[in-house]
C-alpha positions as CSV (number, residue, x, y, z in Angstrom):
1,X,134.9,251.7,-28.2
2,X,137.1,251.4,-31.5
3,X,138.3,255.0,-30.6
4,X,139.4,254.5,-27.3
5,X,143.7,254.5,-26.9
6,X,145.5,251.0,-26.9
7,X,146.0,251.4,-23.1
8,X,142.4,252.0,-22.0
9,X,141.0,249.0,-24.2
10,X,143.4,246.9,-22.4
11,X,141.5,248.4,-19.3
12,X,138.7,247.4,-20.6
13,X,139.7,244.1,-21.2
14,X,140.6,244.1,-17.5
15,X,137.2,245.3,-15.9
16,X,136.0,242.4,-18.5
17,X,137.8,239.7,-17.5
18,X,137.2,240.3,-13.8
19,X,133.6,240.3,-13.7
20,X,132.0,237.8,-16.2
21,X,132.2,234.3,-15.3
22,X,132.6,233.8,-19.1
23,X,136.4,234.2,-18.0
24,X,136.0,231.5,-15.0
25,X,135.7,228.6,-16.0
26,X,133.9,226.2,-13.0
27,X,137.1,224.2,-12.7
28,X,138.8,227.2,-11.0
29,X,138.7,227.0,-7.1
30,X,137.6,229.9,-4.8
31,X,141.3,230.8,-4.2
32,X,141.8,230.7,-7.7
33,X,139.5,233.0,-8.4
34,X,140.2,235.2,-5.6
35,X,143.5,235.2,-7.1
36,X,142.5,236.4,-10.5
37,X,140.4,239.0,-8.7
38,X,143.5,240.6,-6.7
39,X,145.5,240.6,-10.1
40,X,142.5,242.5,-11.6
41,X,142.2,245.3,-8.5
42,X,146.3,245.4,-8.9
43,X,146.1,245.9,-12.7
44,X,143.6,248.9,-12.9
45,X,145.5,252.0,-12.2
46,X,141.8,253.9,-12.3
47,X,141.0,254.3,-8.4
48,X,137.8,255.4,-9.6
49,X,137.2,251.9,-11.4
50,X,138.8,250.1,-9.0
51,X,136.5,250.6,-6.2
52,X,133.7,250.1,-8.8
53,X,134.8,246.1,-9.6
54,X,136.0,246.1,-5.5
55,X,132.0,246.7,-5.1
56,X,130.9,243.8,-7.7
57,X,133.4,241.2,-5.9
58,X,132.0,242.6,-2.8
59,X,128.7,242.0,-3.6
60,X,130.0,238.2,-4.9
61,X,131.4,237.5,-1.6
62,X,128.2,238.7,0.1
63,X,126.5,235.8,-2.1
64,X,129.1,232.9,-1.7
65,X,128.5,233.4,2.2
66,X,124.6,233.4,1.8
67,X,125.1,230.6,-0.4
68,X,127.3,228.7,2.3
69,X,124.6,229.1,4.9
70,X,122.1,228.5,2.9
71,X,123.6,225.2,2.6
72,X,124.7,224.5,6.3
73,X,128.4,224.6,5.6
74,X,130.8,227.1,7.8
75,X,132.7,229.4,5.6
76,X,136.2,227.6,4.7
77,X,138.8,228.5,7.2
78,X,141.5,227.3,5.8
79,X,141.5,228.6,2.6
80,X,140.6,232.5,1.2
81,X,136.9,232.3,0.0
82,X,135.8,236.3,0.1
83,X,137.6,239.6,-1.1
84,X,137.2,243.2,0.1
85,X,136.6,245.2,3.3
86,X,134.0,243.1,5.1
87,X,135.7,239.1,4.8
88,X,136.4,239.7,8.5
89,X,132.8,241.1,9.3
90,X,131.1,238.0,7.6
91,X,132.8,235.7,9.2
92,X,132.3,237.1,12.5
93,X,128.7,237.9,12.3
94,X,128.1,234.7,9.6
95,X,124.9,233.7,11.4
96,X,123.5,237.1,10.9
97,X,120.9,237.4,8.1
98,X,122.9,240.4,6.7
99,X,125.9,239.8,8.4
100,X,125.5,242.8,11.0
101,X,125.6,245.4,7.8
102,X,121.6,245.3,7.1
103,X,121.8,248.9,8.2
104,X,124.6,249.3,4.9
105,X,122.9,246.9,2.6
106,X,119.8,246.2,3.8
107,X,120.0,243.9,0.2
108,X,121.4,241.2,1.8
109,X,118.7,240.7,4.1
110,X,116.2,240.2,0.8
111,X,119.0,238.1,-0.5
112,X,119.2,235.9,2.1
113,X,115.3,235.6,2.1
114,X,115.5,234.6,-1.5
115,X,118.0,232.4,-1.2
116,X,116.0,230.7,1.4
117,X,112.9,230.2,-0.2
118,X,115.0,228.8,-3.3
119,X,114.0,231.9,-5.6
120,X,117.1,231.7,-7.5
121,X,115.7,233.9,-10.4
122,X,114.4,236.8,-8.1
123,X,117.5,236.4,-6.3
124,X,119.8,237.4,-9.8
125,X,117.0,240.0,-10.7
126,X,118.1,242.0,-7.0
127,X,121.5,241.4,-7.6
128,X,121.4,242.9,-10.9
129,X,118.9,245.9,-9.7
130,X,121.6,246.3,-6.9
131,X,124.8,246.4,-9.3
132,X,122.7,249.2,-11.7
133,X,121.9,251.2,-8.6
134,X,125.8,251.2,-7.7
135,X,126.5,252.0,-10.8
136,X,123.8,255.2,-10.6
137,X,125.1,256.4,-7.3
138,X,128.7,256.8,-9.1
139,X,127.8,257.6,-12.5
140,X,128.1,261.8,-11.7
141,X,131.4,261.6,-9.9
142,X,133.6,261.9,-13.4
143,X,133.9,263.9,-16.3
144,X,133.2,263.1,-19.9
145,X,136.3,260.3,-19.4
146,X,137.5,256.8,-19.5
147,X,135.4,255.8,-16.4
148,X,132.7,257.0,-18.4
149,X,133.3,254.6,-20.9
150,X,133.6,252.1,-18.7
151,X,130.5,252.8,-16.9
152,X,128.7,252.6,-20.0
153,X,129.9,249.2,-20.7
154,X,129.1,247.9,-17.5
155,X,125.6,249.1,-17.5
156,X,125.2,247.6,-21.0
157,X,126.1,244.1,-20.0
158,X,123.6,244.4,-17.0
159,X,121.1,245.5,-19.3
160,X,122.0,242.4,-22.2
161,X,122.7,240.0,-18.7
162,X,118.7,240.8,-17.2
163,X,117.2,241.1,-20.6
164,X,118.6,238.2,-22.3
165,X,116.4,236.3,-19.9
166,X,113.4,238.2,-21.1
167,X,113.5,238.8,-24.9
168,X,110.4,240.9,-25.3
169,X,110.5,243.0,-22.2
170,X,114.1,244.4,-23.3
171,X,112.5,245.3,-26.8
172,X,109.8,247.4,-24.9
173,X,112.5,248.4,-22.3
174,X,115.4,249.8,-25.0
175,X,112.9,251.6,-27.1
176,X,111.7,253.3,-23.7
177,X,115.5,254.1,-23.0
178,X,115.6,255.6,-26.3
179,X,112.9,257.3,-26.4
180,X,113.6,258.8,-23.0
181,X,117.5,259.6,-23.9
182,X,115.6,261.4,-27.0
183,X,113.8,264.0,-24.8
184,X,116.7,264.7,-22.6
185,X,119.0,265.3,-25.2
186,X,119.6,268.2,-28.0
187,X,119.5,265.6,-31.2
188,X,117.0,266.0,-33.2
189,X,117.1,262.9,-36.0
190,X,114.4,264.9,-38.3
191,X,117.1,267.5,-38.9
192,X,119.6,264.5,-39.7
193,X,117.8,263.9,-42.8
């Protein structure tokens, strides 16, 4: 990452900031945040990376309206609470166990179930699971490039994220990733040495 220009480190910085709540703090409001997250979008002159954080914040607004039903409280009306292209679809079809887009991302509906039966670790394991196969589905659409880059940090911090929780599984699970990137791949460490 040390080699990458000035400019696209500050991108990086960017994609960062907008999606680890290291960078918001809990005394930030929804609108707040919401803000932040528009400033982000605005900043990142990638359109390829942009509609990969528009997905994540997506995927967070999905989870603050499961979270407000969950809870029995309407969505607020007054003030912005969601971003991206289905704010509008939520709040119209808000007593809908996937919002009326189970047929798009038939996720929510085993979110919602989750959420429900108060499984609050199962719940993050889908969410991550959900953000790696997003991630997948896009990861053959660039060259060797910046977005690369960047999807390679964003899968690393949903691999340290899950397997932070689980200390030995990510032992087994990295030197299987190794070990797998090892057959696919023309290195050969023996003729290193």
């Amino acid at each position: 990452l040390n080699w990458l220009t000035s400019e696209d480190q500050q991108r990086l910085r960017w994609v960062d900031r907008a999606l680890h709540w290291l960078y918001l703090p809990i005394e930030l409001t929804d609108e707040q945040v919401i803000q932040r997250s528009r400033m982000t979008l605005a900043a990142i002159d990638s359109d390829f990376l942009r509609s990969i954080l528009l997905e994540r914040m997506e995927m967070r607004t999905f989870v603050v309206a499961l979270r407000y039903r969950s809870r029995g409280e309407p969505l607020p009306s007054a003030s912005q609470w969601g971003i991206g292209r289905f704010v509008k679809q939520i709040e119209t079809h808000f007593s809908d166990s996937a919002f009326g887009l189970g047929h798009l991302y038939p996720w929510i509906t085993r979110a919602h179930r989750l959420l429900e039966a108060d499984q609050p670790l199962e719940l993050e394991n889908l969410l991550v699971q959900e953000a790696w196969k997003r991630l997948d589905r896009v990861d053959n659409l660039h060259g060797f490039d910046f977005a690369a880059v960047a999807l390679y940090v964003l899968r690393w911090e949903i691999l340290h994220r899950y397997f932070r929780r689980l200390p030995e599984a990510a032992v087994i699970r990295f030197d299987s990733l190794v070990a797998q990137a090892l057959e696919t791949s023309s290195f050969a460490p023996e003729s290193q040495t």
